[in-house]
CHARMM-style PDB file with segment names, atoms N, HN, CA, C and O in Angstrom:
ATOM      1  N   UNK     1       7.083 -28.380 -33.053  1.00  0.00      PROA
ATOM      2  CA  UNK     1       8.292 -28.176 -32.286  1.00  0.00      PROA
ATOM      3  C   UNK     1       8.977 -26.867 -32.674  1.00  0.00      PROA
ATOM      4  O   UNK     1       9.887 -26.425 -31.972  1.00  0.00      PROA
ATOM      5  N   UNK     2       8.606 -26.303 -33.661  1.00  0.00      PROA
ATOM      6  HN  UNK     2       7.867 -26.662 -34.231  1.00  0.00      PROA
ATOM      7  CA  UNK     2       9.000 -24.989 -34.423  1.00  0.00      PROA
ATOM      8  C   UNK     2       8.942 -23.952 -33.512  1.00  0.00      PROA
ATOM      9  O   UNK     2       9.872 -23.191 -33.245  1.00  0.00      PROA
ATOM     10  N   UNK     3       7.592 -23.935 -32.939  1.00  0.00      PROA
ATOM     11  HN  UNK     3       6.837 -24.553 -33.155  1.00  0.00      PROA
ATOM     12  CA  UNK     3       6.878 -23.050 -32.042  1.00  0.00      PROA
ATOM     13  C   UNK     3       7.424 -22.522 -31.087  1.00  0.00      PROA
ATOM     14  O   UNK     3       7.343 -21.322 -30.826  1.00  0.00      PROA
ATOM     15  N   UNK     4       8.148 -23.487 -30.348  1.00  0.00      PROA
ATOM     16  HN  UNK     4       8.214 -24.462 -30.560  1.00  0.00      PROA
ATOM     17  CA  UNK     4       8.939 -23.127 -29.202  1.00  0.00      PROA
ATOM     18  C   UNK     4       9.649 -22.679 -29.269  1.00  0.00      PROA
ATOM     19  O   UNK     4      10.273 -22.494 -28.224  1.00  0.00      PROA
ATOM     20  N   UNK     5      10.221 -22.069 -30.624  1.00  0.00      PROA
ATOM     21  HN  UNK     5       9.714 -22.219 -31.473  1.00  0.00      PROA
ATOM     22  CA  UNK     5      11.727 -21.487 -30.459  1.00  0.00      PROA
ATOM     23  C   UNK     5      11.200 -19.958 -30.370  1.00  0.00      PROA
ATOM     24  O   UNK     5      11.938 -19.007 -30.111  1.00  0.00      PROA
ATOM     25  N   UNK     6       9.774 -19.866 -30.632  1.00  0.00      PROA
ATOM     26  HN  UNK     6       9.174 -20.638 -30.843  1.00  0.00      PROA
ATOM     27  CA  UNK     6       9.093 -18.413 -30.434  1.00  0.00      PROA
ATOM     28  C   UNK     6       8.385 -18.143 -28.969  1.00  0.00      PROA
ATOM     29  O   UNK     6       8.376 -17.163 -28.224  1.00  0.00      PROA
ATOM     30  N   UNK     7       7.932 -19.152 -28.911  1.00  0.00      PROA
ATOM     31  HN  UNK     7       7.939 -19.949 -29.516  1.00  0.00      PROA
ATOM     32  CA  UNK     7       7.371 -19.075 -27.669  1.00  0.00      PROA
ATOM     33  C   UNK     7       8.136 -18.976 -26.348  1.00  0.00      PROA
ATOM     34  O   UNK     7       7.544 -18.478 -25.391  1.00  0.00      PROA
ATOM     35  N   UNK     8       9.463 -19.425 -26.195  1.00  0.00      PROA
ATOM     36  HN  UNK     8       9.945 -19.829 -26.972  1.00  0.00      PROA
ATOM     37  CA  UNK     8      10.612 -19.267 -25.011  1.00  0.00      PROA
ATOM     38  C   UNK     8      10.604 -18.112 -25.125  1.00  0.00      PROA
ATOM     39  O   UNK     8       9.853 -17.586 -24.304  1.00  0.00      PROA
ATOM     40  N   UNK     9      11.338 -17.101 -26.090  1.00  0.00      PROA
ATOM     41  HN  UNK     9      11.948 -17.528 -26.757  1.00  0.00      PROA
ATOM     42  CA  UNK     9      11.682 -15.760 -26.111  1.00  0.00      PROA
ATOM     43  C   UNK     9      10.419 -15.109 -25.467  1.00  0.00      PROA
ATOM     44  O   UNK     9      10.468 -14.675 -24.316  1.00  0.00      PROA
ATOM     45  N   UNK    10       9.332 -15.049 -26.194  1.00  0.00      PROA
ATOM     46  HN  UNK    10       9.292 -15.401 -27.129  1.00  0.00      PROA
ATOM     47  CA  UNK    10       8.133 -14.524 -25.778  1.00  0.00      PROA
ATOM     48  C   UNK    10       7.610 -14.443 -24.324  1.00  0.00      PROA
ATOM     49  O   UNK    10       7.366 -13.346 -23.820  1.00  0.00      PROA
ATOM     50  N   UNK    11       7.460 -15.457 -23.734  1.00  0.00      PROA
ATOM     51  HN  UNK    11       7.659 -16.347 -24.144  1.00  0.00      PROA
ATOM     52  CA  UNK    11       7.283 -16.084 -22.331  1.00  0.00      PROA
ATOM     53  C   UNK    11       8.516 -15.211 -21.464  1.00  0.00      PROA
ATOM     54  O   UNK    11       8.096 -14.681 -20.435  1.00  0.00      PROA
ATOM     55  N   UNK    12      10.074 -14.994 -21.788  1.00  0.00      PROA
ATOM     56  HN  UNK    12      10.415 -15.424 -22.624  1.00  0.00      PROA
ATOM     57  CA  UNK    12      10.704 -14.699 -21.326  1.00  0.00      PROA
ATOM     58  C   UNK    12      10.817 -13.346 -21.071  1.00  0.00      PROA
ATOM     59  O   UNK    12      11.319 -12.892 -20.043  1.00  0.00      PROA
ATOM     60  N   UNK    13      10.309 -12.606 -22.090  1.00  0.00      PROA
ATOM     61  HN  UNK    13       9.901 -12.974 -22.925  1.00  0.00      PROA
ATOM     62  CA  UNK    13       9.992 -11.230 -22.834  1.00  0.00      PROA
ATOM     63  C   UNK    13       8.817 -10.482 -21.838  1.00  0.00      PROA
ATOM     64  O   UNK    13       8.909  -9.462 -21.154  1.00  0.00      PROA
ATOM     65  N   UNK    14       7.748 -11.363 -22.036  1.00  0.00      PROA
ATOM     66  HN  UNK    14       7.673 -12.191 -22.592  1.00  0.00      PROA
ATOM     67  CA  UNK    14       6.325 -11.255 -20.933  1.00  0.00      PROA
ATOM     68  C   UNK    14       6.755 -11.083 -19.653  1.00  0.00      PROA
ATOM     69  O   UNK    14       6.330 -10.202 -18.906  1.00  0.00      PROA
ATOM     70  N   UNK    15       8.037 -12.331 -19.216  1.00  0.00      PROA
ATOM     71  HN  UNK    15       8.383 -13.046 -19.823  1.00  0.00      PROA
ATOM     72  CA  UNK    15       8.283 -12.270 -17.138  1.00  0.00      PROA
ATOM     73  C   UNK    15       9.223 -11.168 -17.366  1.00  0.00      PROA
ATOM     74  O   UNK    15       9.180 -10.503 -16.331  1.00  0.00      PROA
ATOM     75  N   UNK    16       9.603 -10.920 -17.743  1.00  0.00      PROA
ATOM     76  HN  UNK    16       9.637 -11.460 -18.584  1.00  0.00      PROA
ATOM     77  CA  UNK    16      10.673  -9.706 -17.772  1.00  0.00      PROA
ATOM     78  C   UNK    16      10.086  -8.262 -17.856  1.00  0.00      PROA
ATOM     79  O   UNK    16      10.738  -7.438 -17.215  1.00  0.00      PROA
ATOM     80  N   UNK    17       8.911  -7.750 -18.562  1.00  0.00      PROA
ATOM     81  HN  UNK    17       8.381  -8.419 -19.083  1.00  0.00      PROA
ATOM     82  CA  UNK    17       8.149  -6.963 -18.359  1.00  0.00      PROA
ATOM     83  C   UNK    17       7.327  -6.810 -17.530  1.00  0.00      PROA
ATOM     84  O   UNK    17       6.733  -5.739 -17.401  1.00  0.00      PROA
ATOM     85  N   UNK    18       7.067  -8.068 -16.629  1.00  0.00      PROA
ATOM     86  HN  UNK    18       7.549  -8.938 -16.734  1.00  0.00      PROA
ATOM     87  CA  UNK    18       6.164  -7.711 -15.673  1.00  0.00      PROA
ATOM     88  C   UNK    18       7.050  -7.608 -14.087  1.00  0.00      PROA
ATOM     89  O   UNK    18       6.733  -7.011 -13.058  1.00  0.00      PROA
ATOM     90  N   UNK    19       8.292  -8.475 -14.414  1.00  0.00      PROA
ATOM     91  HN  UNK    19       8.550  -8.959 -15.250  1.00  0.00      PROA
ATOM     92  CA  UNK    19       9.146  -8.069 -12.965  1.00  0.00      PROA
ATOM     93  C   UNK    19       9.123  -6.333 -13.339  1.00  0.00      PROA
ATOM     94  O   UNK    19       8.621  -5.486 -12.601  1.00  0.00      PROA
ATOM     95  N   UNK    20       9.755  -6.074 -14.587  1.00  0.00      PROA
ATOM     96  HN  UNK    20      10.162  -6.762 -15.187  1.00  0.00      PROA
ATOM     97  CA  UNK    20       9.898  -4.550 -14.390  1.00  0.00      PROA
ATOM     98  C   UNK    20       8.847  -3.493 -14.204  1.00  0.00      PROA
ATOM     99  O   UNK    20       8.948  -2.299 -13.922  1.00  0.00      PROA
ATOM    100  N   UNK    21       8.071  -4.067 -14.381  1.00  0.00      PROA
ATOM    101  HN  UNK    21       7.989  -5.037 -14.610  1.00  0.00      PROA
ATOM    102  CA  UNK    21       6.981  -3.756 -13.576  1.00  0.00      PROA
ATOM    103  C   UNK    21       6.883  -3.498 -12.244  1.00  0.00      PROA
ATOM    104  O   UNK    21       6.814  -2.421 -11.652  1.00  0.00      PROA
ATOM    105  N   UNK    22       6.884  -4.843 -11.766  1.00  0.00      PROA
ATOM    106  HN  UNK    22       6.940  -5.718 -12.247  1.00  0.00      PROA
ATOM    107  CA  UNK    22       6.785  -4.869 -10.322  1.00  0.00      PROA
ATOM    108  C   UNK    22       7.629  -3.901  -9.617  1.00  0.00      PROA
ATOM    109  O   UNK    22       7.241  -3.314  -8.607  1.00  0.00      PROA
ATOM    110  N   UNK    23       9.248  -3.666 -10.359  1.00  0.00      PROA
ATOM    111  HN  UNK    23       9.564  -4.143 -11.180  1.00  0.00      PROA
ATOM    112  CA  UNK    23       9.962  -3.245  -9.427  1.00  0.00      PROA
ATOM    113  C   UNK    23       9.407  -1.676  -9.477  1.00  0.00      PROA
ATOM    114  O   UNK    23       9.196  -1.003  -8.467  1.00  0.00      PROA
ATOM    115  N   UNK    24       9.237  -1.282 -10.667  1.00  0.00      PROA
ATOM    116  HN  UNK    24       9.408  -1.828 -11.487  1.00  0.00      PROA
ATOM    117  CA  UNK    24       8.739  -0.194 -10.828  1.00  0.00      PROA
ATOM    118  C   UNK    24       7.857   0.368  -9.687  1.00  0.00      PROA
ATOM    119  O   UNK    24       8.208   1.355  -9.041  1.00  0.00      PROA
ATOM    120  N   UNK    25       6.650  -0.323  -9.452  1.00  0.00      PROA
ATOM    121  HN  UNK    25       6.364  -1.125  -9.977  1.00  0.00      PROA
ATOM    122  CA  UNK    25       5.556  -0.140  -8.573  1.00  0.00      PROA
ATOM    123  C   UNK    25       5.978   0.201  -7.146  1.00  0.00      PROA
ATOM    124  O   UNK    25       5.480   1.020  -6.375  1.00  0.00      PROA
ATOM    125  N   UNK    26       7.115  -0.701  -6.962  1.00  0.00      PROA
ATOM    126  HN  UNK    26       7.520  -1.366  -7.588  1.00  0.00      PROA
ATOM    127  CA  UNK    26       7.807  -0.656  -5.586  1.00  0.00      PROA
ATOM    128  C   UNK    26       9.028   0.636  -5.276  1.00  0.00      PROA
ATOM    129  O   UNK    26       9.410   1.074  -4.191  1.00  0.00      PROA
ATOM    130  N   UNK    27       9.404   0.988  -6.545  1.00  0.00      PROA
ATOM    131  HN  UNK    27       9.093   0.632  -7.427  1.00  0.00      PROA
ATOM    132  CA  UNK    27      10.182   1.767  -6.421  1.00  0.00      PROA
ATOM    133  C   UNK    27       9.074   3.586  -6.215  1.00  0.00      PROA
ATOM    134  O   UNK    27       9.389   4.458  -5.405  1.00  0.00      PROA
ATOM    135  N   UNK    28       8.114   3.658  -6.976  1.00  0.00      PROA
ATOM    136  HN  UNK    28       7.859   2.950  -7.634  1.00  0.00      PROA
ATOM    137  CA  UNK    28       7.516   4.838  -6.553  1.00  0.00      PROA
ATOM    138  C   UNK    28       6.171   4.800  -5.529  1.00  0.00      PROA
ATOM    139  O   UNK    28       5.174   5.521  -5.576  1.00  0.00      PROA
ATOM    140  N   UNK    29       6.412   3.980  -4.822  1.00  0.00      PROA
ATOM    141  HN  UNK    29       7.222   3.395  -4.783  1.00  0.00      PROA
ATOM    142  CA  UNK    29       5.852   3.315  -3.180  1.00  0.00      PROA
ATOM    143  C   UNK    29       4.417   3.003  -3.238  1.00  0.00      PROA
ATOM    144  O   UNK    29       3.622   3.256  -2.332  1.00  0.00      PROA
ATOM    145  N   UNK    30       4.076   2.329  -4.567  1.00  0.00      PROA
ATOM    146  HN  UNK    30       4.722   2.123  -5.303  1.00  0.00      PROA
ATOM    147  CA  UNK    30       3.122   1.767  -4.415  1.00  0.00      PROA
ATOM    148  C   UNK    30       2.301   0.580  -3.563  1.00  0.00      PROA
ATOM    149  O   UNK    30       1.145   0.160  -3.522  1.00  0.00      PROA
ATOM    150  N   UNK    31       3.507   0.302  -2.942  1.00  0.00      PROA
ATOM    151  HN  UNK    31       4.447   0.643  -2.976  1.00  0.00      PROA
ATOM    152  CA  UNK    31       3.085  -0.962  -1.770  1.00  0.00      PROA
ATOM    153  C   UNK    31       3.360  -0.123  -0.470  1.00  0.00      PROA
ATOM    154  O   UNK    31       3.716  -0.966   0.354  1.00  0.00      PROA
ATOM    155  N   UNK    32       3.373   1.061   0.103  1.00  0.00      PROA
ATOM    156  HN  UNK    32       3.084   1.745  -0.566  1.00  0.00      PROA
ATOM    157  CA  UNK    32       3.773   1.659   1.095  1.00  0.00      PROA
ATOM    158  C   UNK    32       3.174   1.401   1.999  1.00  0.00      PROA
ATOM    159  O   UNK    32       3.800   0.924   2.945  1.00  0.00      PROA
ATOM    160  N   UNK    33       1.794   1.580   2.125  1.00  0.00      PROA
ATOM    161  HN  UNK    33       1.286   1.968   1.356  1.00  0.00      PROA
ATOM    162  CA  UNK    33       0.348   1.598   3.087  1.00  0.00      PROA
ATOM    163  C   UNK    33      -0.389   0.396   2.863  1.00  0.00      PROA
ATOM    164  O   UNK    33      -1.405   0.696   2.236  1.00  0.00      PROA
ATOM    165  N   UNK    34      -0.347  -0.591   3.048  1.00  0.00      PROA
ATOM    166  HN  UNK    34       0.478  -0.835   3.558  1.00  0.00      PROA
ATOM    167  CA  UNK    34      -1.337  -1.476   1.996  1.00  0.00      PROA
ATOM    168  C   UNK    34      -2.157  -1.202   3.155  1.00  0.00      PROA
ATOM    169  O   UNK    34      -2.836  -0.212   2.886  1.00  0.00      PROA
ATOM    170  N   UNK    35      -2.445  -1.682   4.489  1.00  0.00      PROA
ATOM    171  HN  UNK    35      -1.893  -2.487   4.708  1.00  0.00      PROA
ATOM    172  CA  UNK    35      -3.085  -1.760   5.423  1.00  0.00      PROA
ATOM    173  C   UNK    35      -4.405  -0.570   5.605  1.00  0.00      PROA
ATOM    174  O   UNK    35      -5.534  -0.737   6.067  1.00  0.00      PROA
ATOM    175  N   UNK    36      -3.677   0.806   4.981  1.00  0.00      PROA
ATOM    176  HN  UNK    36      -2.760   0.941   4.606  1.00  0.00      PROA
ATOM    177  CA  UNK    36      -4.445   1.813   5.354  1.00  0.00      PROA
ATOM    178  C   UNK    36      -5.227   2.340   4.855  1.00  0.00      PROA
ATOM    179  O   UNK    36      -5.523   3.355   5.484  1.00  0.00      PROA
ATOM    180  N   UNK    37      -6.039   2.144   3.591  1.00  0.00      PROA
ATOM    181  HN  UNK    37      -5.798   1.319   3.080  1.00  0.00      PROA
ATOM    182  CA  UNK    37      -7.618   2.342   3.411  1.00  0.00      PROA
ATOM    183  C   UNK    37      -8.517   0.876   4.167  1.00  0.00      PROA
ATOM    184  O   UNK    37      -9.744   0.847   4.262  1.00  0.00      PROA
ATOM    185  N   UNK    38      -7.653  -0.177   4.610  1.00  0.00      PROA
ATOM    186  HN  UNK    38      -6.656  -0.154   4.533  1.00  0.00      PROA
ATOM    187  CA  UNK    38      -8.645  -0.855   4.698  1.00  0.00      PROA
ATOM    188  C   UNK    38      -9.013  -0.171   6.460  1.00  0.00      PROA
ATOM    189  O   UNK    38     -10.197   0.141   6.338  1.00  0.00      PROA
ATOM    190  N   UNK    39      -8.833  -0.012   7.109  1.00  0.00      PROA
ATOM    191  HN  UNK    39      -7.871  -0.265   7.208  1.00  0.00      PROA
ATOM    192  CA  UNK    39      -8.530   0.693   8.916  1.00  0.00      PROA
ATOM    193  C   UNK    39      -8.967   2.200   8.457  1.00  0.00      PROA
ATOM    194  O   UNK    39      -9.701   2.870   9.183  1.00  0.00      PROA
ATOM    195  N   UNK    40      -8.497   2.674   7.265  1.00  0.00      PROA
ATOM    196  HN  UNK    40      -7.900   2.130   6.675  1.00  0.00      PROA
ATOM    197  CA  UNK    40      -9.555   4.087   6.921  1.00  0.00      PROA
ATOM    198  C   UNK    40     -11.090   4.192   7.108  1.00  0.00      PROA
ATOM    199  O   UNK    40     -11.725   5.141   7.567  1.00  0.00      PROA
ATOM    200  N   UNK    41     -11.495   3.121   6.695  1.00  0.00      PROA
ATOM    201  HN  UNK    41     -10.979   2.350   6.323  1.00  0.00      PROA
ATOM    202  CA  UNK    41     -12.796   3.225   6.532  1.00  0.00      PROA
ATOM    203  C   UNK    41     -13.934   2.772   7.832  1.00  0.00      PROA
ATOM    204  O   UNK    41     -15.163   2.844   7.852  1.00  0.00      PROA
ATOM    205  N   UNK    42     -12.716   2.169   9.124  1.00  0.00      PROA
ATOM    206  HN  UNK    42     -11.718   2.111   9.107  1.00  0.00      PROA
ATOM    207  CA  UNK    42     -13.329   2.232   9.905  1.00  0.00      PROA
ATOM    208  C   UNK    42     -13.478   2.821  11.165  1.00  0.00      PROA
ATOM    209  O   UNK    42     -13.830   2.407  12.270  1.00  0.00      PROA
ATOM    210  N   UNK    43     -12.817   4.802  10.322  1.00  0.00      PROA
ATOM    211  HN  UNK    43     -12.532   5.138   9.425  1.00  0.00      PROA
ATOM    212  CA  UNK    43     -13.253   5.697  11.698  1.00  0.00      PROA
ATOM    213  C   UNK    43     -14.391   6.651  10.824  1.00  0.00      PROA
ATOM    214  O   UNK    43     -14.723   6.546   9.643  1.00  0.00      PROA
ATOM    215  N   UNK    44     -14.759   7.422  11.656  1.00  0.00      PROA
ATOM    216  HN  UNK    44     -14.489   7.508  12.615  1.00  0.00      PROA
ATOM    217  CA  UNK    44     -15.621   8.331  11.425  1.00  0.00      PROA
ATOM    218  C   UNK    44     -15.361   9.466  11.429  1.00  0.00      PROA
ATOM    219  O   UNK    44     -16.131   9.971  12.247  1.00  0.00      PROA
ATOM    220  N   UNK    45     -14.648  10.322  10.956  1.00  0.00      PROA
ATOM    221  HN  UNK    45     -14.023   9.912  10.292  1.00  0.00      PROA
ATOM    222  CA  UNK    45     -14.188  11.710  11.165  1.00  0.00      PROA
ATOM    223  C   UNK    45     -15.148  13.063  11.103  1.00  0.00      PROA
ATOM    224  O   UNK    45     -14.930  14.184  11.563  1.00  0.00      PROA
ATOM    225  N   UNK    46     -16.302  12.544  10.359  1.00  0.00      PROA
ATOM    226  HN  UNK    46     -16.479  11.633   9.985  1.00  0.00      PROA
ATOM    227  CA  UNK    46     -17.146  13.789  10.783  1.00  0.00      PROA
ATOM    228  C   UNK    46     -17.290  14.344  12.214  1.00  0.00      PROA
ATOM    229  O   UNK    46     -17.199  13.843  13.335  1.00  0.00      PROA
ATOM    230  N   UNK    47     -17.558  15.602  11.725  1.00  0.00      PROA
ATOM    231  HN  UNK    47     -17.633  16.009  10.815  1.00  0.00      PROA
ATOM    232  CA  UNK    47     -17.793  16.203  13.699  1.00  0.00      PROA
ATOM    233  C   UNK    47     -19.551  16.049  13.743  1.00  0.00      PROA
ATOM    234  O   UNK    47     -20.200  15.468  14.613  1.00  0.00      PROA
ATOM    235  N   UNK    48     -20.017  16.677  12.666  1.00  0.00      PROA
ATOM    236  HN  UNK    48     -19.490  17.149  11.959  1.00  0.00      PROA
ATOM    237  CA  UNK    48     -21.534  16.482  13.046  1.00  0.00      PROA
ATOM    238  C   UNK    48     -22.407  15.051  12.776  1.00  0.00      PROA
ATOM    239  O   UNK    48     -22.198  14.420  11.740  1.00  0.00      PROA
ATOM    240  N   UNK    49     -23.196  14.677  13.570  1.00  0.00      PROA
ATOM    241  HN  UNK    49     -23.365  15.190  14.411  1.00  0.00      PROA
ATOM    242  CA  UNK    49     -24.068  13.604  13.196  1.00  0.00      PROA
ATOM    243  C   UNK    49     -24.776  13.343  12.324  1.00  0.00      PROA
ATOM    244  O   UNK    49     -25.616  14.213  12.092  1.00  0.00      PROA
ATOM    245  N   UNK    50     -24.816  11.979  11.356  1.00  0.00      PROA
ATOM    246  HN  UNK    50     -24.134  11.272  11.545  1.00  0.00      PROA
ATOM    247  CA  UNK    50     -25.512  11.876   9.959  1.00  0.00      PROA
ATOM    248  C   UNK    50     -27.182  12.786  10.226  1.00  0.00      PROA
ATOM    249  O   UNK    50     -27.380  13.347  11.303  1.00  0.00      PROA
ATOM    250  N   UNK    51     -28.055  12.804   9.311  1.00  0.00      PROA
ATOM    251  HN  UNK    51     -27.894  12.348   8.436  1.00  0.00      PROA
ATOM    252  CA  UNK    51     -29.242  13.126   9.172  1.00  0.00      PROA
ATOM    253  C   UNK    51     -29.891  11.927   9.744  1.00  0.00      PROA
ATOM    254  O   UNK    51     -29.226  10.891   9.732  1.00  0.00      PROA
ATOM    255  N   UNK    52     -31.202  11.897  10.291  1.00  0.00      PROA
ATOM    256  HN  UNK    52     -31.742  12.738  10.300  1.00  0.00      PROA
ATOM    257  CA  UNK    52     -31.608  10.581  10.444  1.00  0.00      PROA
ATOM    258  C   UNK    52     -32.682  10.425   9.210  1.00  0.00      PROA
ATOM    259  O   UNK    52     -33.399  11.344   8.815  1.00  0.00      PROA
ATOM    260  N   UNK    53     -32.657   8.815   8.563  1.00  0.00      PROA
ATOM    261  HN  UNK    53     -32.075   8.068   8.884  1.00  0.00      PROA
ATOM    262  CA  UNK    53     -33.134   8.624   7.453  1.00  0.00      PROA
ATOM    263  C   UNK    53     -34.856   8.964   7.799  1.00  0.00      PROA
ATOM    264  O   UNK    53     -35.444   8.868   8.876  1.00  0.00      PROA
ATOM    265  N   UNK    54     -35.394   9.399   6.413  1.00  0.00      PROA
ATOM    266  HN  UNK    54     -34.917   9.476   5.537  1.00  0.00      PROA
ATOM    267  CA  UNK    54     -36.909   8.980   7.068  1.00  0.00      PROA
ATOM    268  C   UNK    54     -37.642   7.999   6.164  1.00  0.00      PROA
ATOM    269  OT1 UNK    54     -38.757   7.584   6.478  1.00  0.00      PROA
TER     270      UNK     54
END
């Protein structure tokens, strides 16, 4: 029962570093685009045509 009086702080210590985290991430726009490498990858922007394999 000792344990817990270390383990609350700790646990509390851990969510508290990882919200500041989070906000962090959000604050220098790491969630801005989520959508757009995945829709990136399905145009083709080259102008010339691949090689054909042989």
């Amino acid at each position: 029962m000792d344990v817990i009086v270390y383990l609350i702080p700790i646990a509390i210590l851990l969510g508290g570093a990882g919200l500041a985290a989070f906000f962090w991430s959000l604050r220098n726009g790491q969630f801005d685009d989520p959508d757009g490498a995945a829709q990136r990858i399905l145009f083709d922007d080259d102008d010339e045509p691949a090689a054909p394999r042989k």
